[in-house]
C-alpha positions as CSV (number, residue, x, y, z in Angstrom):
1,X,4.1,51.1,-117.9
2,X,0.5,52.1,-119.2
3,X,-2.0,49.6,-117.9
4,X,-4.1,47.9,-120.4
5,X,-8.2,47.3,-119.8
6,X,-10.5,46.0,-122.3
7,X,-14.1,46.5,-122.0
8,X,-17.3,45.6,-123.7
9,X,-18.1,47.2,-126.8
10,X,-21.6,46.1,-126.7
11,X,-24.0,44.6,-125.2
12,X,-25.4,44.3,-121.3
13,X,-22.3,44.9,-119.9
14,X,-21.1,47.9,-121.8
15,X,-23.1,50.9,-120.5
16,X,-22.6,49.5,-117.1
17,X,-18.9,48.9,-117.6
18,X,-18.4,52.5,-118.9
19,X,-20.0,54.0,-115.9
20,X,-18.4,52.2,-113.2
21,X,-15.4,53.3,-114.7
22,X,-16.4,56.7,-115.3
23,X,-17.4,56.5,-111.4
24,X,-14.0,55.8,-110.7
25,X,-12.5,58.5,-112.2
26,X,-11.4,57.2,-115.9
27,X,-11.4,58.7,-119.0
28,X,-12.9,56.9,-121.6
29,X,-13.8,57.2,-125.3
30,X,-17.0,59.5,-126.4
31,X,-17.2,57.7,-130.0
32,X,-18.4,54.8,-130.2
33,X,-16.7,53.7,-133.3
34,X,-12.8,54.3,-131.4
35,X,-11.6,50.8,-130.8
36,X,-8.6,52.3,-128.1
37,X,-8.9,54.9,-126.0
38,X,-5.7,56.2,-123.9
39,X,-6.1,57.8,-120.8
40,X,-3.0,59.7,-120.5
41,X,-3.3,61.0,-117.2
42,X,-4.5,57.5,-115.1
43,X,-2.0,55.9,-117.9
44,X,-4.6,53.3,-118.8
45,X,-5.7,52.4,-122.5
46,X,-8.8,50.9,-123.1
47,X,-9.5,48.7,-125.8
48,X,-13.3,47.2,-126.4
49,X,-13.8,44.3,-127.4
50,X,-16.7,41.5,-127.9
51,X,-17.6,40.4,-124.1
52,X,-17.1,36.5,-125.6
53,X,-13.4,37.7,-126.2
54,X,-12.0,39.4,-123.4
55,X,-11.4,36.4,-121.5
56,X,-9.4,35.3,-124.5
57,X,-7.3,38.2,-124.4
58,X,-6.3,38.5,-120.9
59,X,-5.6,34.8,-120.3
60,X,-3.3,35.1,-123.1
61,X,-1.4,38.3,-121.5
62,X,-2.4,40.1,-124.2
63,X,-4.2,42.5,-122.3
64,X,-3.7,43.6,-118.2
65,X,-7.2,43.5,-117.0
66,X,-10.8,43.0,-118.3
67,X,-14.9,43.3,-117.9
68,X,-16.7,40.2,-118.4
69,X,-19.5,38.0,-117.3
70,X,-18.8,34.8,-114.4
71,X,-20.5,32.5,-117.3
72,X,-18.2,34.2,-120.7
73,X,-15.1,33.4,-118.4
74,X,-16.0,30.0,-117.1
75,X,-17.7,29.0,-121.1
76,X,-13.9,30.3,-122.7
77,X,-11.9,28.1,-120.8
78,X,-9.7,30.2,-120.1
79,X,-7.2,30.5,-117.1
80,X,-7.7,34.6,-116.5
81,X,-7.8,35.2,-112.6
82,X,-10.7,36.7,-111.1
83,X,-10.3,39.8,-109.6
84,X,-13.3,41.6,-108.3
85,X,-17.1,40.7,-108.6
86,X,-18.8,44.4,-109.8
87,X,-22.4,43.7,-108.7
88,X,-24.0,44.4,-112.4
89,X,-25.3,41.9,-115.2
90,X,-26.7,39.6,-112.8
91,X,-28.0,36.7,-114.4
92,X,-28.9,32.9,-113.8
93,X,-27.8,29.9,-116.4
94,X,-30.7,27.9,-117.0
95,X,-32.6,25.1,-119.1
96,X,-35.7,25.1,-120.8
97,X,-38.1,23.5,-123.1
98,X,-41.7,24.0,-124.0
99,X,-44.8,23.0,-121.8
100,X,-45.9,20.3,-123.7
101,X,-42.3,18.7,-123.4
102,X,-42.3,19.2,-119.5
103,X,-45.9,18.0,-119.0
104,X,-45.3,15.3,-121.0
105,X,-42.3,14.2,-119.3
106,X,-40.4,14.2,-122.8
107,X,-38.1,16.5,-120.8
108,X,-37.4,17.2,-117.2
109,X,-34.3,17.9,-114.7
110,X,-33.7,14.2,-114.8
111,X,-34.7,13.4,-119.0
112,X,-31.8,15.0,-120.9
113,X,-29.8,12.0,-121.3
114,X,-29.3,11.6,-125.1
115,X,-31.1,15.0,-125.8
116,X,-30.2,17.4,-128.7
117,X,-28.9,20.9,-126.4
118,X,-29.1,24.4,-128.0
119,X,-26.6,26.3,-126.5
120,X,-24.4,29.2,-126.9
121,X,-22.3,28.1,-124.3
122,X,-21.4,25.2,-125.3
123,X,-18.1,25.1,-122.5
124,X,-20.5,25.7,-120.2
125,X,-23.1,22.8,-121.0
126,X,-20.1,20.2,-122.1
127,X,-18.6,21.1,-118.6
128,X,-22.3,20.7,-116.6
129,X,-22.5,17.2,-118.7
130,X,-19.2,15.5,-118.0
131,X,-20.1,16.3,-114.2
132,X,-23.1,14.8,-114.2
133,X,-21.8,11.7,-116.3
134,X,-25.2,12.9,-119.0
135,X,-24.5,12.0,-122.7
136,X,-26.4,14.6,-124.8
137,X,-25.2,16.0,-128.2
138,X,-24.8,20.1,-127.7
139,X,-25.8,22.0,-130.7
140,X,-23.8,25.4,-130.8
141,X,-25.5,28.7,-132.0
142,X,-24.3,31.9,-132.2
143,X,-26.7,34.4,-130.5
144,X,-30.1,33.7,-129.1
145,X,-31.1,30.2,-129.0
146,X,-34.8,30.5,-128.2
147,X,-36.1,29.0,-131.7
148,X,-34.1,26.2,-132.1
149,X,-36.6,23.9,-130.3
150,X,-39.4,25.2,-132.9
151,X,-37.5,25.1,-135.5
152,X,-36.3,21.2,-134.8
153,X,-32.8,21.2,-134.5
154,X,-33.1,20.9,-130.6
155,X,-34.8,19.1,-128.0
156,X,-33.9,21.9,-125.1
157,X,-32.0,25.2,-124.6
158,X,-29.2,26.0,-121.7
159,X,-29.1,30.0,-122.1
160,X,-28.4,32.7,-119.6
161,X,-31.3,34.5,-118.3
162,X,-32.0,37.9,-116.7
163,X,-35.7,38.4,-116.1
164,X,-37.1,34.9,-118.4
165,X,-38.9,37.1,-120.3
166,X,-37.3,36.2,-124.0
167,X,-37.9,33.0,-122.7
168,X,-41.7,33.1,-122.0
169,X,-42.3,34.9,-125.3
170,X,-40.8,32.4,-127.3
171,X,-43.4,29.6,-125.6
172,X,-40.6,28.2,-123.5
173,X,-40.4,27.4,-119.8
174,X,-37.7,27.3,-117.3
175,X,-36.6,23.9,-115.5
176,X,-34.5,22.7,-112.9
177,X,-32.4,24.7,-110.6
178,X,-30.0,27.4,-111.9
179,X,-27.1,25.7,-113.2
180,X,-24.5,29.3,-112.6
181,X,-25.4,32.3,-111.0
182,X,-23.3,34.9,-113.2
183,X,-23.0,38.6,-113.0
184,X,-19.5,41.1,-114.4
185,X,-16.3,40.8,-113.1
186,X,-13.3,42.2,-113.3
187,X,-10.0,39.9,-114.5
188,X,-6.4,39.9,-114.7
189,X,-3.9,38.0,-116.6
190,X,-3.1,35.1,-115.0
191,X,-0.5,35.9,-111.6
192,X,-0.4,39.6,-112.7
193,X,1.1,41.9,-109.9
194,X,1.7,45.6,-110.5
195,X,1.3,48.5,-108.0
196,X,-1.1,50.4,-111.2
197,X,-3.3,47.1,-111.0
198,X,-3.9,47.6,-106.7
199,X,-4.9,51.3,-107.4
200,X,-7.3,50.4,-110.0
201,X,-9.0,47.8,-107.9
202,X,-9.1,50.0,-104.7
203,X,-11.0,52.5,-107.3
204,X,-13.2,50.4,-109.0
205,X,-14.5,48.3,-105.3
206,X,-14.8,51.8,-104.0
207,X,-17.7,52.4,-106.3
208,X,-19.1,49.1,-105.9
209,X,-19.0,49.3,-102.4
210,X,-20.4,53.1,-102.4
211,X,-23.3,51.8,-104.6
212,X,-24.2,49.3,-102.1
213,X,-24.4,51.8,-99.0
214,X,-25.6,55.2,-97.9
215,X,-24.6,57.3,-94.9
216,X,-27.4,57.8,-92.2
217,X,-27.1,61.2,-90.2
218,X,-29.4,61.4,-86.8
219,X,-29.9,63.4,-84.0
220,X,-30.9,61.3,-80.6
221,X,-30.6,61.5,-77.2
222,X,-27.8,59.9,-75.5
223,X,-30.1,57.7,-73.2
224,X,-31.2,55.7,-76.6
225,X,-27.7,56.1,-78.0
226,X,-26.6,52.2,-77.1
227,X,-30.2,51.2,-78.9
228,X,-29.7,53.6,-82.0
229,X,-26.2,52.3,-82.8
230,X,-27.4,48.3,-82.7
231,X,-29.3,49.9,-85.6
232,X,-26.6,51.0,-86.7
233,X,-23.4,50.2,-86.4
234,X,-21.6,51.1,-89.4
235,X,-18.4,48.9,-90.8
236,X,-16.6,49.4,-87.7
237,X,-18.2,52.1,-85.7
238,X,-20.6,54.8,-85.8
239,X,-19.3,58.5,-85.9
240,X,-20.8,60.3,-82.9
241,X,-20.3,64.2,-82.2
242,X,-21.9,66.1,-79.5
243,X,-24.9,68.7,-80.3
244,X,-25.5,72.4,-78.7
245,X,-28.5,70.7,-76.9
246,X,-27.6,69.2,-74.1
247,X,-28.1,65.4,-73.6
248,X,-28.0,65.6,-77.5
249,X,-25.8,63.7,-80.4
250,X,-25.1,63.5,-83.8
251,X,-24.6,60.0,-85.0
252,X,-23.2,59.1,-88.6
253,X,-23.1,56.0,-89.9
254,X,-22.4,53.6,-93.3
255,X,-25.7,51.4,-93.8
256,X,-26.8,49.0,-96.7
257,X,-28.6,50.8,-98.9
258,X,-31.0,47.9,-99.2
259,X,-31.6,48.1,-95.4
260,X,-31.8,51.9,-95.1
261,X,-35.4,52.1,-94.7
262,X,-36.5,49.9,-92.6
263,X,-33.6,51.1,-90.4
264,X,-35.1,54.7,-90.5
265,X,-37.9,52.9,-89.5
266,X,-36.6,51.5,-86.7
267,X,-34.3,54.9,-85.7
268,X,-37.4,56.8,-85.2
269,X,-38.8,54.3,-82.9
270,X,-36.1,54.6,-80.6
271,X,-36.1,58.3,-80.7
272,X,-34.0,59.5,-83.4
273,X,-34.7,62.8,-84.9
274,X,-33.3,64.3,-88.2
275,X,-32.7,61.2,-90.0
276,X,-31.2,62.4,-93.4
277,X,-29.7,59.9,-96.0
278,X,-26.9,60.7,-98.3
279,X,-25.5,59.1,-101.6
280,X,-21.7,57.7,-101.3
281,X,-19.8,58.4,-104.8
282,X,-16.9,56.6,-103.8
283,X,-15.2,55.6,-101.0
284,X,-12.2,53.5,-99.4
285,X,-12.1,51.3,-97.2
């Protein structure tokens, strides 16, 4: 049975989605234009579609297994399962209205009862509303939302921002606390099991996870051995070999790439010698 994936054709998520599965040893499509792609030897065909309409198509069974973003899923409706968070397109759904509104107190966190909403998510915003019990009218765009204040048919925008900068150069300012905090995932159809779908999850987390850490090699003596390894202790244990110098060892170990500084920093302290980092490509776990 040939496993069926759809990705992003455009957009944020498509360059990222092409490479983590690239990463993970996939064949995709080199044109742009090819709508299908069949990877004969991983028996996977890839299909891309709009990133509003994958959710669509998986939770219909339509299609096996999808990229999309936490806020496209949870703005379709749709009942697709979530399978794996991919640690890309982070972003944060949020309001905002101009400064003059917010100093004013027009509009605040509190002041959006009976408000006209700009939206592009408008599951997302009807969904926020009915839990809050606020009565606002939502006014559905397609695409960017950021003039819709100016141009009077809105008295605020919900949108999904990355950096705020759109936001700021449109004269708008962010309010109130992030309403979703959204980045890609990767989803099945719903209470989809198949032996094809475990394998390409243990691929695809394999890359996530590799992207997240790096492995640490050190040389140190074995008196400051117990202090190097609280440093680092790797997911279940360092690996520790023994050197020609007596007194000596080798210590390897998995650590958060984040992290891996200020642990070299702290290695040398204690006496470790020959710190090296290495990129992980992949890995399993």
């Amino acid at each position: 049975m040939t496993l069926s994936v759809a990705l992003p054709n455009k957009g944020a998520l498509a360059e990222d989605a092409t490479q983590i599965f690239r990463e993970a040893g996939y064949r995709l499509r080199n044109d742009s234009k090819e709508l299908s792609f069949l990877d004969s030897i991983n028996d996977v065909e890839f299909f891309y579609l709009r990133p509003r309409d994958i959710a669509t198509y998986v939770a219909s069974s339509q299609i096996d297994l999808g990229v999309t973003g936490r806020d496209l899923l949870l703005d379709s409706g749709k009942g697709a399962d979530e399978k794996l968070e991919l640690d890309f397109g982070h972003s944060e759904f949020r309001m905002a209205a101009t400064s003059k509104q917010l100093d004013s107190g027009e509009i605040g966190e509190l002041q959006i009862e009976g408000k006209r909403i700009a939206t592009a998510y408008p599951g997302l915003v009807g969904d926020y509303l009915k839990s809050r019990a606020i009565k606002a009218e939502i006014v559905t765009l397609d695409g960017a939302v950021e003039g819709a204040i100016k141009l009077g048919v809105a008295d605020l925008i919900f949108d999904v921002v990355a950096t705020g900068n759109t936001i700021k150069q449109a004269g708008l300012r962010i309010f109130g606390p992030a309403i979703l905090k959204s980045e890609a995932l990767l989803i099945a159809r719903p209470n989809f099991t198949n032996p094809q779908v475990d394998t390409l999850i243990r691929r695809i987390s394999g890359v996530v996870i590799a992207r997240q850490y790096v492995l640490v090699d050190y040389d140190i003596e074995k008196k400051n051995l117990e202090s190097a390894c609280q440093i680092t202790p790797g997911l279940e244990s360092p690996t520790i070999s023994p050197l020609a110098k007596p007194d000596w060892v080798a210590v390897r170990a998995m650590v958060k790439r984040s992290e891996v500084h200020l642990s070299m920093d702290k290695l040398w302290a204690v006496g470790a010698r020959g710190i090296l980092v290495t990129d992980i490509h992949s890995c399993r776990l």
